[in-house]
N, C-alpha and C positions, 0 to 999 in steps of 0.2 A: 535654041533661039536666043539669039544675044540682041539686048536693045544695045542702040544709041545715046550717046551723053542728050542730045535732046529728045530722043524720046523717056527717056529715065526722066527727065527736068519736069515737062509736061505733065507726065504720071505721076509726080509729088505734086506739083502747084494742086491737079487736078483732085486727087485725096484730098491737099489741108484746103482747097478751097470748098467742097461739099462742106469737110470738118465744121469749116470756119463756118458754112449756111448753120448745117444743123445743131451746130452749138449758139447759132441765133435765134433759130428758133425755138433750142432750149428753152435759152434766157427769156424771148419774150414769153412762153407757154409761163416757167413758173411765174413771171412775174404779172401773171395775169389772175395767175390762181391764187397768189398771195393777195395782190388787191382783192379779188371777191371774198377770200377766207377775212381780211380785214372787216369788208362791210357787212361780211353775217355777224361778225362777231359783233358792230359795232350798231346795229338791228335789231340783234339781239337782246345788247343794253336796255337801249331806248325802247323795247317792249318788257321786261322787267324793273327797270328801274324807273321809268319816266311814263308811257303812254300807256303801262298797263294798271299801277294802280293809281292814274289820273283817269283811267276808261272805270275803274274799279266804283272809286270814289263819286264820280260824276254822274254815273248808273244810277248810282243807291239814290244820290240828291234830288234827278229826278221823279225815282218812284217813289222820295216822300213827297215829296210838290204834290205827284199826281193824288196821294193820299191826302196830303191838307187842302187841297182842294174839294176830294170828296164830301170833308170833316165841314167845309165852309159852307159847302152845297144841301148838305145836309142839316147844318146849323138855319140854312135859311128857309129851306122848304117847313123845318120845326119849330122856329123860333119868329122868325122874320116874316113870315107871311101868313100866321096864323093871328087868330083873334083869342085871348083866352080869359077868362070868367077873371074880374076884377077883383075876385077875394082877394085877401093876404095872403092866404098860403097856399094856394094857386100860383101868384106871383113870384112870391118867395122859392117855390120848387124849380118855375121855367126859369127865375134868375139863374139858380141853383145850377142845373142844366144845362142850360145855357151855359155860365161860367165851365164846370167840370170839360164841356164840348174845345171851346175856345182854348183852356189851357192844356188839354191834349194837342190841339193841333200845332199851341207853340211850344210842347215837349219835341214832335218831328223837327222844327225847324230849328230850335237845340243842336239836333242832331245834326241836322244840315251846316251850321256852322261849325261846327265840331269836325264834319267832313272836309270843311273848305280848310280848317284849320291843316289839316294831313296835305291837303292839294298843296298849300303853301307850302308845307316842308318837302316835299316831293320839288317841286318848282325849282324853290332855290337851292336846294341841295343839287338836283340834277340838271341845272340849267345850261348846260356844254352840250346835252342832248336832244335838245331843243331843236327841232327843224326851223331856222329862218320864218318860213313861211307861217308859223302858228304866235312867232313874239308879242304880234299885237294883241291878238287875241287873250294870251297868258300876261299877258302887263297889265290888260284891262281890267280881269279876275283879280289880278294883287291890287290892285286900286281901290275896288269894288269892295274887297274883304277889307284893307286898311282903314277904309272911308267905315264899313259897318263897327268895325273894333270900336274907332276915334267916335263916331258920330251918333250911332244912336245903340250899343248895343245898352246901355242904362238908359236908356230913353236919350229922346231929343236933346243933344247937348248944341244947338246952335236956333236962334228964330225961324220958325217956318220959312219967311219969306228965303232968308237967304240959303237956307237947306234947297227949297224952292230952284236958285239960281245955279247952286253947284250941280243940279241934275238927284234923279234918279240914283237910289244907292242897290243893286240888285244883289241878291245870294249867290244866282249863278247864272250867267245868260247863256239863253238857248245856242247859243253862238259858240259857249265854250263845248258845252255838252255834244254839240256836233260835228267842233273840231275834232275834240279828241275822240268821237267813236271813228269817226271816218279814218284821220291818221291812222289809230289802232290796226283797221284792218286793213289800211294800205300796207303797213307795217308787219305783218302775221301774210300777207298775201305775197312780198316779195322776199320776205322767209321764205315761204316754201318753194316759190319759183329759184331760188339761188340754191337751195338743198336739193336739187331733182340731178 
């Protein structure tokens, strides 16, 4: 069986033009796998290096709150809403108490700045990794910690009233705390969906 100059012709086009498909389809398969292989890798960062110990960090800060709180709750149930015998050294013990109570609860809150201290060097060290959608949130926290450093960590360094005027100086708002759990595990949840 002998072909024809045009059917040989045909029979090539017909070969390199499948070639041609499935070496596009090649191209586009790897280069779909290299994009995903890119964004686990780069997932992967921002849950080691950024979202995980700001989730780390932000955890602990909570569960001292929810503890100096207790310590507060407790100082008032034993201190503050009690009546106690007007001796001296009656007095002298609940000061006593009292005092040791109060400056436990700002040994956690020590701590707690001490944590924020770590969030800031996490922040701006890994700020490339940053989701868009969390900046305001993380701008606010470095404002919040700047303002505590500058403003009152030696006590009130400006008049009430105008402390008053620039706002509220907060440790860490609930705001931050729930961005970054949530990220966190948006973050840990399409890890896994991209590893399957």
């Amino acid at each position: 069986m002998q072909l024809s100059n045009e059917e040989i012709i045909r029979l090539i086009f017909s070969l390199l033009g499948g070639g041609v498909v499935a070496g596009l389809i090649n191209l586009w398969n790897t280069n779909r796998l290299e994009r995903k292989r890119k964004r686990i890798e780069f997932i992967r960062s921002q849950l080691q290096e950024l979202y995980g110990p700001l989730q780390f960090f932000s955890s602990c800060n909570a569960q001292l709150f929810k503890l100096t709180d207790k310590l507060n709750e407790a100082y008032t149930d034993e201190y503050g809403n009690k009546s106690w015998s007007k001796a001296n050294n009656t007095q002298e013990r609940v000061r006593q108490n009292a005092s040791q109570t109060m400056d436990l609860s700002n040994e956690y809150l020590k701590q707690v700045v001490e944590n924020n201290g770590h969030i800031l060097d996490v922040l701006t060290n890994r700020y490339s990794l940053i989701d868009p959608a969390d900046a305001d949130v993380f701008t606010q926290f470095i404002v919040d910690h700047v303002r505590y450093k500058t403003e009152l960590s030696a006590g009130l360094k400006i008049p009430l009233e105008i402390y008053k005027h620039l706002g509220e100086i907060s440790f860490m708002r609930l705001e931050f705390v729930t961005t970054v759990d949530k990220r966190f595990k948006e973050k840990r949840a399409e890890l896994e969906l991209l590893l399957k």
